[in-house]
C-alpha positions in Angstrom: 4.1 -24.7 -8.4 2.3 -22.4 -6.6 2.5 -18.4 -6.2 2.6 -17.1 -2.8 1.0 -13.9 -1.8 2.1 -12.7 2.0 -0.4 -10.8 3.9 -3.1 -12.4 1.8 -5.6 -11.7 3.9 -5.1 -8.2 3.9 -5.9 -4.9 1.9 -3.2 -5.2 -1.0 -2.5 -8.9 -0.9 -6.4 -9.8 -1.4 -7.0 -7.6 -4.0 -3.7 -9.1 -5.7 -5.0 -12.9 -5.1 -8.3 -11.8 -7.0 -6.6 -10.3 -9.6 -4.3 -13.3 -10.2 -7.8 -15.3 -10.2 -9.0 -13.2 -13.1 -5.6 -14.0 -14.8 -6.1 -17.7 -14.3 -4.1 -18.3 -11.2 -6.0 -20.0 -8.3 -2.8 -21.9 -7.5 -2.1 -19.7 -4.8 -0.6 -20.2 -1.2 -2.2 -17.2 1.3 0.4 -16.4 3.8 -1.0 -14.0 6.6 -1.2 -13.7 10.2 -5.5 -13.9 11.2 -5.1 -12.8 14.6 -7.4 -10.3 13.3 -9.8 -12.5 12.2 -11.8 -9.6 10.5 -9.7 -9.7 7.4 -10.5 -13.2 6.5 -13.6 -12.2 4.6 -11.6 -10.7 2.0 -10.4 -14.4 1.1 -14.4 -15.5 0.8 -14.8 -14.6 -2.6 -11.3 -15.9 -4.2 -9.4 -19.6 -5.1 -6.5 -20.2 -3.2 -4.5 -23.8 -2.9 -3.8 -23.2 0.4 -3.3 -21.2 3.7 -0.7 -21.3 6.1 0.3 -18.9 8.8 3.1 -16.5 8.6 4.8 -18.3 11.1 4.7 -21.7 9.8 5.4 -20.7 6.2 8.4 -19.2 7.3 8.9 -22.3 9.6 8.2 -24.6 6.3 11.2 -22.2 4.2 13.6 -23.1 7.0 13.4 -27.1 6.9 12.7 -27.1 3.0 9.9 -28.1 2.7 8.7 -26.0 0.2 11.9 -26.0 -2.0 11.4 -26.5 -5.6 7.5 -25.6 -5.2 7.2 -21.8 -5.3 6.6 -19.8 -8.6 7.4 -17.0 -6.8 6.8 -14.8 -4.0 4.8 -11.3 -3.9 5.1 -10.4 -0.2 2.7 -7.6 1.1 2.7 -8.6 4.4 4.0 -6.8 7.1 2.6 -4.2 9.9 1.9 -1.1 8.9 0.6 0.9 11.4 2.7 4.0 11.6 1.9 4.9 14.8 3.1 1.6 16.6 5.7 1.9 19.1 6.8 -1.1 19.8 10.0 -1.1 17.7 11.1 -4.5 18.2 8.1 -6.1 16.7 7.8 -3.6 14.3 11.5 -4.9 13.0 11.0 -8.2 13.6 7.9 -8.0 11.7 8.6 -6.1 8.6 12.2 -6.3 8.4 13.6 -9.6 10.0 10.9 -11.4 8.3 11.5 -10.0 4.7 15.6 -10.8 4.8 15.0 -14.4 5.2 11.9 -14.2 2.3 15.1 -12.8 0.2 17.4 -14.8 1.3 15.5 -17.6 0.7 14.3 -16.5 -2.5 17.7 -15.9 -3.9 19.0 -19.2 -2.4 16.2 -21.0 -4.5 16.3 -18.5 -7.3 12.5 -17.8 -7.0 11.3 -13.8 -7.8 10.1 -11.7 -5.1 8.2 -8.7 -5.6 7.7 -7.0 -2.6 5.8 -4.2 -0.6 8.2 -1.0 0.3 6.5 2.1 1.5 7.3 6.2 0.4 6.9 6.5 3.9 11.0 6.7 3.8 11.0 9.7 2.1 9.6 11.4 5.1 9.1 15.0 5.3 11.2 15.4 2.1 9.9 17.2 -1.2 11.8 15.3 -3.4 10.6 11.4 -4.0 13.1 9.8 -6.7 14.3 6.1 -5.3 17.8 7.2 -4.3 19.3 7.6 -0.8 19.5 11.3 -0.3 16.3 11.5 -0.5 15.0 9.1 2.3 14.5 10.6 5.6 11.9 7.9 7.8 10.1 9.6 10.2 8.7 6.3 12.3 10.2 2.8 12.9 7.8 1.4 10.3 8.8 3.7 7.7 12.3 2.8 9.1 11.8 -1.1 9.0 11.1 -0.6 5.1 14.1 1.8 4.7 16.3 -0.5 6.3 15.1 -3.5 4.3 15.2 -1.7 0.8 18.8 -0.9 2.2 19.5 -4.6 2.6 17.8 -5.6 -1.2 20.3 -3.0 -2.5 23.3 -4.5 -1.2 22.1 -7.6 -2.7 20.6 -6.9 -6.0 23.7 -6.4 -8.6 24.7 -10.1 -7.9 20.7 -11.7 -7.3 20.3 -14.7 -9.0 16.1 -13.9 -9.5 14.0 -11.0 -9.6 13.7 -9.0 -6.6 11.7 -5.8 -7.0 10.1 -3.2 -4.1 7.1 -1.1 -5.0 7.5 2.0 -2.7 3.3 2.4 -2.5 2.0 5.9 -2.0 -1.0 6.4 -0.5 -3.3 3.7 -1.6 -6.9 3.5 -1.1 -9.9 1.1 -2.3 -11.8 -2.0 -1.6 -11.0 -4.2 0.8 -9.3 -1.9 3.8 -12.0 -1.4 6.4 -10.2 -4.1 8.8 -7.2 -1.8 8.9 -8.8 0.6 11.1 -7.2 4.2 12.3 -4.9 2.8 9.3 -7.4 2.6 6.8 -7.4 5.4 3.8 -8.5 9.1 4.1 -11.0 8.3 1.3 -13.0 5.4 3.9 -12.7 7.5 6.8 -14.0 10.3 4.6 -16.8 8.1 3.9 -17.5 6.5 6.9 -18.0 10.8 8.8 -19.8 11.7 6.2 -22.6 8.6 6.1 -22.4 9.2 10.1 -22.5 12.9 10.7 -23.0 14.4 7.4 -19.9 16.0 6.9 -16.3 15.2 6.6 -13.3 16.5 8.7 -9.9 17.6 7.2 -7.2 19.1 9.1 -6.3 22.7 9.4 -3.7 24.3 7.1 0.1 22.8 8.0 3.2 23.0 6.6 2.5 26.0 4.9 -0.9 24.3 3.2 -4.6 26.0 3.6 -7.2 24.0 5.2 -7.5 20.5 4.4 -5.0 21.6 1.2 -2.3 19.2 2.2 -1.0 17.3 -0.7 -0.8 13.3 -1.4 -0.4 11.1 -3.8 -3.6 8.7 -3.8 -3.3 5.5 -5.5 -6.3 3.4 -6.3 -5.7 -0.4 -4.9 -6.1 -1.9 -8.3 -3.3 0.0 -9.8 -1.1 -0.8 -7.7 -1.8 -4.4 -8.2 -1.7 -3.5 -11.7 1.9 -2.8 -11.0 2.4 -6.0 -9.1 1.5 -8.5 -12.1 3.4 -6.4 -14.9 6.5 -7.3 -12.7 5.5 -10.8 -12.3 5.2 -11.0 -16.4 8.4 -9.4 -17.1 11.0 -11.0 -14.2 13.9 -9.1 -16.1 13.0 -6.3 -14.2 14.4 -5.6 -10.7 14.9 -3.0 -8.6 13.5 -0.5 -6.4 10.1 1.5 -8.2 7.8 4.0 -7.0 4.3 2.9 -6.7 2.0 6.4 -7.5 0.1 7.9 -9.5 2.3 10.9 -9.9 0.1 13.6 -9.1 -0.4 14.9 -5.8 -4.0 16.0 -5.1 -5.3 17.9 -2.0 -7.3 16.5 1.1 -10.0 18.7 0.1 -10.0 16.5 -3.6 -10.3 13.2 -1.6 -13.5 15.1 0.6 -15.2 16.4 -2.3 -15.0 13.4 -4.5 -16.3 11.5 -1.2 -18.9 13.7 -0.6 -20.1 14.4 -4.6 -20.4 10.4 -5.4 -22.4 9.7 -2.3 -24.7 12.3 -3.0 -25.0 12.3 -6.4 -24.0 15.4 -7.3 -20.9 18.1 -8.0 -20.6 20.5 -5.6 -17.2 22.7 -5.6 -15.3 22.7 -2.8 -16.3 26.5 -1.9 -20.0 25.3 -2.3 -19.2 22.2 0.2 -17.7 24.3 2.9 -20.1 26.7 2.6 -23.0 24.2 3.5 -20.7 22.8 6.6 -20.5 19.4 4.3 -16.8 19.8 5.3 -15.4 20.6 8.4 -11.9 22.0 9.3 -10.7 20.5 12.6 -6.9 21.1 14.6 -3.9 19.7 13.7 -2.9 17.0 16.2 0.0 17.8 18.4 1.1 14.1 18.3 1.5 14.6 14.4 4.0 17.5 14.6 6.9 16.7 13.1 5.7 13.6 12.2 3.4 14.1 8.8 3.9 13.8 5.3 2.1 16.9 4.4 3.4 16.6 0.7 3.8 13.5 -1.3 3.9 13.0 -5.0 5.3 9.7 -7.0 8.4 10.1 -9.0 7.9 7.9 -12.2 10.7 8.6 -14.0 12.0 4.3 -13.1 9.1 2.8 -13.1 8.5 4.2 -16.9 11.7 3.4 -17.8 11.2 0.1 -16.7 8.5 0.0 -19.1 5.2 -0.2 -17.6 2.6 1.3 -19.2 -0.2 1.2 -17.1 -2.6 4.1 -17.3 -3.1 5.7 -12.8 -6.7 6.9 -11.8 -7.2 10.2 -10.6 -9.1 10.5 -7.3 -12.2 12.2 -9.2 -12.3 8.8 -11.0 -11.2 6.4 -8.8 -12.7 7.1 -5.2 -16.0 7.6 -6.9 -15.7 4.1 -8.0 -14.3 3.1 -3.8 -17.6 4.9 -3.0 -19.7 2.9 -4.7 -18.3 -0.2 -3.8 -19.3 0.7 -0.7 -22.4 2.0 -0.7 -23.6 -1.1 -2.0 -21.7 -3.1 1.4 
């Protein structure tokens, strides 16, 4: 039987495949789409079964072929560039794609955990997994919406797990082929090895400079939260995926800045020697920016999962050192 991890390739879904390794799983069937073919080094240093293109797997679902050989499904694939604008494929993609995983799934009775996004809570303060408080801002954040929508329609009569971890903002090993999309903490790092200093925006939203607020979640815990589900299949549902703390731009800069260089500067005293730079506020993000995020954990703990979150001081000093030694 073999457990498929969509987007495997990718930033989330590789770091998941290693971690299934270390638990003793190299039965594994990587699903992506290697168009961009940079990602594919984060499969050289992991066991897998096998690889098929998102296209064909789904293709191979459709004719049965792989009825009866699927553990189950952890599906992280899916565009997540928040800036595309091409709405169709951005549907197609991330929602289209994801109904016939479930329907699948719930056809073969075969758990699917899957990769939702707090992206639907929008500009909203208030980020408990019900309806009235999801406001997407973007089709991608609307292409997750829409499918958690769909999941909820069909969860009180599923015949297997089905659970959605709404990630945060997550950061870690394992992103650079993401690009523009990649985390604040490696752009952070990748200004300040080039120019010696690290831009933040300009106060918004009622923030100070660079003191806009997110919740950063270190890759690894979030994949923590992947496997508990897998162990305990009892447990469906929709679940934030945070660490429950927002922390400040200006954290994410220092912490950045402090590990590279050995040393523990405040953020007055980085400021003060230009380490970090203030720059404008894009007009194309008016409107359009979470300036505030911040897990509510209030299900997932009730759930039961006990797993302990990294704070940024802790966890993108570890990121940084990963890659300083790239």
């Amino acid at each position: 039987m073999l457990t498929v991890v969509t987007g495997a390739a990718g930033f989330i879904g590789s770091r998941l495949v290693a971690a299934l390794n270390r638990a003793g799983i190299s039965a594994i069937l990587a699903v992506d789409n290697l168009e961009n073919g940079a990602k594919a080094t984060n499969l050289a240093g992991v066991e897998i079964e096998d690889y098929l293109d998102k296209r064909e797997f789904l293709s191979q679902l459709e004719t049965g072929r792989l009825d009866g050989g699927i553990e189950a499904i952890l599906h992280q694939g899916a565009c997540a560039d928040t800036m595309e604008t091409d709405g169709r494929y951005v549907m197609e993609n991330n929602y289209a794609y994801s109904k016939a995983l479930l329907d699948w799934c719930q056809d073969e009775e075969v758990p699917l955990i899957y990769a939702s996004s707090a992206a639907v809570y929008g500009p909203g303060k208030e980020f408990g997994e019900t309806r009235e408080n999801e406001d997407p801002l973007n089709v991608y954040a609307y292409s997750k919406f829409l499918f958690d929508q769909y999941v909820r329609k069909r969860i009180e009569n599923r015949t297997a797990q089905v659970a959605g971890l709404r990630y945060f903002n997550v950061y870690g090993p394992n992103e650079a082929h993401k690009g523009r999309m990649a985390s604040v903490a490696f752009h952070a790092f990748k200004q300040f090895r080039a120019d010696g200093r690290v831009k933040l925006f300009v106060g918004s939203d009622g923030y100070g400079d660079g003191g806009q607020q997110r919740d950063f979640v270190h890759v690894d815990d979030a994949v923590s939260v992947n496997l508990w589900l897998l162990e305990n299949r009892e447990i469906s549902g929709i679940f934030n995926c945070g660490t429950g703390q927002a922390q400040a731009f200006n954290e994410i800069a220092a912490a950045v800045i402090n590990a590279v260089k050995s040393s523990d500067f405040s953020l007055e005293e980085l400021v003060q020697k230009g380490l970090i730079e203030y720059i404008p506020f894009p007009a194309a993000l008016v409107g359009k920016y979470q300036s505030y995020t911040q897990a509510d954990l209030s299900r997932l703990r009730e759930a039961g999962y006990p797993g302990v979150f990294q704070r940024v001081e802790e966890g993108v000093a570890s990121y940084v050192r990963d890659l300083l030694k790239a």
